[in-house]
N, C-alpha and C positions, 0 to 999 in steps of 0.2 A: 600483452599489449603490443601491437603490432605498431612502431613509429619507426620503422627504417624498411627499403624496399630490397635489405641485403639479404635478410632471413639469417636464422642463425643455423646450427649445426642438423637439427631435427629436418627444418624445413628444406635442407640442402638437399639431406638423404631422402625425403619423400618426395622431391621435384624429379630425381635419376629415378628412383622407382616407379614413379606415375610413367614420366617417359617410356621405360622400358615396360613398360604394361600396358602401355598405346600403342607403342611400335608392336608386339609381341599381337597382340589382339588383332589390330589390322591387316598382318600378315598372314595370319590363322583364319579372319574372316575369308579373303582372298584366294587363300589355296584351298578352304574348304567348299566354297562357293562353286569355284573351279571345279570339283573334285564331283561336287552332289549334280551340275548342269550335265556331265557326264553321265553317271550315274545313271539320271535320268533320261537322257535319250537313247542310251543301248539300252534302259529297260531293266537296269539292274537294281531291283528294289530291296533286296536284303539290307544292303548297308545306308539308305534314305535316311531311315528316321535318326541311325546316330549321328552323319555327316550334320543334317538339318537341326540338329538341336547342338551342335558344334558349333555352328553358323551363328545361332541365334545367340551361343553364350557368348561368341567372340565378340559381337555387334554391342551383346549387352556390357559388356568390359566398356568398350567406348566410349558405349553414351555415360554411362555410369563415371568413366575418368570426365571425359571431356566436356559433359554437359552438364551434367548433376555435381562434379567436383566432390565423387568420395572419396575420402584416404583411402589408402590401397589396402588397410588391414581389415577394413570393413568386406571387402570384396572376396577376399582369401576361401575364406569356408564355404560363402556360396557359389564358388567356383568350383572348390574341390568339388562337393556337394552334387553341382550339377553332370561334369566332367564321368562323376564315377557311376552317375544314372546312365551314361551314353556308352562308358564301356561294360555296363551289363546287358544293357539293351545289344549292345555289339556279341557278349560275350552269349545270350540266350540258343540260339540256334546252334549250338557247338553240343548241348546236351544230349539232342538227337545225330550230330552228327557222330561220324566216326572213326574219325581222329581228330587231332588238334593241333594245328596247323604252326608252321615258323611268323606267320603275320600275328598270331592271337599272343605269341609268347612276347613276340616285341610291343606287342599292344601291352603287356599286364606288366612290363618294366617301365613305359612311360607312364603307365599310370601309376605307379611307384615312387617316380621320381616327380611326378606330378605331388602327389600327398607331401613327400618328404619337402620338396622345395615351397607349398605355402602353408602345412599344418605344422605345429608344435610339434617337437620329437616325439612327444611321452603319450599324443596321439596317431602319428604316422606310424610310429614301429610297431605299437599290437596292430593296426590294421591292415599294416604289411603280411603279418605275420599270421594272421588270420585268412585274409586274401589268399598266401601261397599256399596252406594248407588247401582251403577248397579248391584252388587251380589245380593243384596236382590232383586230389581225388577226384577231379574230371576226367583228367588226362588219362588216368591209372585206369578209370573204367572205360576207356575206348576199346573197342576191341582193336584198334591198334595203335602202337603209344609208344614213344623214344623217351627210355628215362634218361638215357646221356643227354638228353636236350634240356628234359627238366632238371636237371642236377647243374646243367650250367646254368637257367635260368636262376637258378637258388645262388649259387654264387656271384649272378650277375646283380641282384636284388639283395644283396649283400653289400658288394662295392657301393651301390647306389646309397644303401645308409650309411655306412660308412664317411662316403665323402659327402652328403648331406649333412651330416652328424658334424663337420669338419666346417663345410659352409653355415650351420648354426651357430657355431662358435663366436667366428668370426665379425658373424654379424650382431652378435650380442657384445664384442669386444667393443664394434663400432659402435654400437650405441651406447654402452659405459662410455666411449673414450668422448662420444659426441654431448652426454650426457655432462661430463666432466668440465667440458670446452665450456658447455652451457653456462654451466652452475659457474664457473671461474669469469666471466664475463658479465653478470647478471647479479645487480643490486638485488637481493632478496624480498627487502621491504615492498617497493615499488614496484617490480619488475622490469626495471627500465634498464638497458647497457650502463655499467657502471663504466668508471676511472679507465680502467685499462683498455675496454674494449675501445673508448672513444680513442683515446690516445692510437692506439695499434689502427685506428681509421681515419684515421689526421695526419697522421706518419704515411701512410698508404695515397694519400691526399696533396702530402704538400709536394710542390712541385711540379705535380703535374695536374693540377684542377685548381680554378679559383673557388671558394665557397667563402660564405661568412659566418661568424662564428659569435654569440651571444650565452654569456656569463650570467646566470638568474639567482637571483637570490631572495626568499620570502624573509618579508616586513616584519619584524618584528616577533618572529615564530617564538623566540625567548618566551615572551610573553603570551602566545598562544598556550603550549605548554604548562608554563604556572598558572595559566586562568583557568584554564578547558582540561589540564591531567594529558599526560602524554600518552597516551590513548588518543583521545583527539588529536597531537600533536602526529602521531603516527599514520593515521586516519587521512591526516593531510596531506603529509608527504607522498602517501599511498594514490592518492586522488591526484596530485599536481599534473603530473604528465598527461593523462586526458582532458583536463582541464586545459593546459596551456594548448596545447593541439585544438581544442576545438577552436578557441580563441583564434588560432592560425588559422585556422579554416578547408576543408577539404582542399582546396585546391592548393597548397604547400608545394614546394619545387619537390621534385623528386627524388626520394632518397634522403630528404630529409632526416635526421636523427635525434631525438630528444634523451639525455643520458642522466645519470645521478652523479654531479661528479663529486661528491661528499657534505655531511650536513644537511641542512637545507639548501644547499648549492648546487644550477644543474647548468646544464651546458646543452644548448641547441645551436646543430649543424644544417647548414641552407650551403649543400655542395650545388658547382656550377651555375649560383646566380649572378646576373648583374648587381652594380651597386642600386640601383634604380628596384630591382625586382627584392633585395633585402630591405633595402627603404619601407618598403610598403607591406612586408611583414612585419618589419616591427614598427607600424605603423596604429596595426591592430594592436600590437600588444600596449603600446604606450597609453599610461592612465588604469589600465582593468583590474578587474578583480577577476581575481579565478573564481571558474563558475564549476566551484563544488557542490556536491552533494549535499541536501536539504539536513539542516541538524548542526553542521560544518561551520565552524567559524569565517566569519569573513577575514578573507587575506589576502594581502596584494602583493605584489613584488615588484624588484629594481634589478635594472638591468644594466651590461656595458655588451656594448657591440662591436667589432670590428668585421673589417674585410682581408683576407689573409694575404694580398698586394701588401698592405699595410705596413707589412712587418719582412724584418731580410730571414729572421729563423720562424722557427714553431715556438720555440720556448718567447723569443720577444713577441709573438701574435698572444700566447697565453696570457702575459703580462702585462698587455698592452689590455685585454676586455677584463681582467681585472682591475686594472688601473682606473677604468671606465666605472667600471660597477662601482667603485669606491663614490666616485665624482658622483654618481647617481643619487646614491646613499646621503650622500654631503649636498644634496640640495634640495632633499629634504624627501628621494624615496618615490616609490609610485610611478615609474619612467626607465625610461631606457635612455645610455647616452650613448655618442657615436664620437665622445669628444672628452677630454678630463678635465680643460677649464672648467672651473667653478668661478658663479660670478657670488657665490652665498657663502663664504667660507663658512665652516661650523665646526661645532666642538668636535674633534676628532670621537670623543665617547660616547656622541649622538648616532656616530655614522656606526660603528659597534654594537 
């Protein structure tokens, strides 16, 4: 569930990637475009069709990030895929000729490190290794043919898995480590930013942004539970977050954040608003029932509000929309307050 416009660890990594696979493709479109206008007006038709289908994959990379918004993992395969159609088409003409030239060898180490850098190692390396077998018995049947060239192209295509193999790592490290951040940050049940993550973004927050800050808490969930089986009970807590969100309504300040901060207890962040523009979100909320899923018990919640001016620390603003919530509770529930007098005192064990 997407309720914050920070993204977490996953969405970090795949925004540097999209980027660099935008930059990367436009660039490629550009010099190969370049490359084929040439091409084409000295009349040098051998290398057309792979420049042009270079061109067309680069374009498609583009549209594919920039317009259709695919994850980059989607795009991998049929890039290799198309990539290694154009260095055969490149590499076809070399059968008849005779020799094989220093451009065809720097050609089959890019495309080398092409495989390596977006296929799985455990399919890059046999098709490396397949690849250099047939290059060389190309090579080997020229009638004329440097094997000190192929022998370094072997060791060059070597280094290349190697530190491939090295960049795999790495980037499996990162996604364990980002995987980890995930998981350590993320109510399970719900999947909403739990405890820590909000705090670590309140702390990042105070002082330098105003935002307001609202403490929720479901009505009588107790009783949900022993009525409905905690199954239901679970069911609901699972649902609240898009529930309360709709309630806010698309157009939520920015960066908004809705978190688990324990129990049935959550905590919604309105960073950068006026008192005026918080007003009037919890203006929706004031009175609702969460508009769960068909089957779902009806449940409502109480809330306390503040503005974080309000308070001189973080720990007094925490205390303070708790203090609220309390008041909420004590006047009998179903409401948000902005305020702790209670004009209804009640039994302290009602508000529990």
């Amino acid at each position: 569930m997407d309720v914050t416009e920070q993204g977490g660890p996953f969405q970090q990594l795949e925004r540097v990637r999209r980027r660099a696979y935008l930059l990367t493709a436009l660039v490629a479109s550009a010099a190969q475009l370049s490359i084929l206008v040439v091409k084409v007006q000295t009349r040098h038709w051998q290398d057309v069709p792979s420049f042009a289908l270079g061109t067309l994959v680069s374009l498609g990379i583009v549209v594919g990030i920039a317009w259709l918004r695919l994850p980059t993992a989607r795009l991998n395969t049929g890039i290799a895929t198309v990539i290694t159609c154009a260095t055969l088409l490149e590499f076809l003409p070399l059968v008849s000729a005779p020799v094989v030239g220093a451009q065809s060898h720097l050609t089959f180490i890019a495309q080398t490190a092409l495989w390596f850098g977006l296929l799985r190692m455990r399919v890059a390396a046999p098709l490396t290794a397949a690849a250099y077998l047939g290059f060389a018995a190309l090579v080997v049947t020229r009638p004329t043919h440097d094997l000190s060239l192929l022998w370094y192209l072997g060791c060059t295509t070597l280094v290349v898995g190697m530190v491939a193999s090295f960049g795999q790592r790495v980037i499996t490290y990162q996604q364990e480590a980002a995987a980890f951040q995930q998981d350590a940050l993320t109510d399970p049940l719900t999947g909403l930013p739990n405890r820590r993550a909000l705090l670590t973004r309140l702390r990042t927050l105070w002082g330098g942004q105003d935002f307001a800050l609202l403490m929720l808490d479901l009505d009588h969930f107790k009783g949900v539970n022993d009525r409905f089986g905690h199954t239901a009970g679970d069911q609901v807590l699972a649902g609240t977050g898009a529930a309360l969100l709709a309630l806010i309504g698309p157009d939520r300040p920015d960066g908004t954040q809705l978190a688990r901060w324990g129990g049935e207890e959550f905590m919604l962040l309105l960073p950068g608003v006026t008192a005026r523009q918080a007003y009037a979100v919890t203006d929706r909320l004031q009175g609702a029932t969460l508009p769960l899923e068909a089957g779902l018990p009806r449940v409502t919640f109480s809330a306390g509000a503040a503005l974080s001016h309000e308070a001189v620390t973080l720990d007094d603003l925490l205390e303070q929309v708790d203090e609220r919530l309390h008041a909420a509770k004590n006047a009998g529930r179903r409401q948000v307050r902005w305020v702790t007098d209670d004009p209804v005192p009640r039994d302290p064990a009602e508000v529990l």
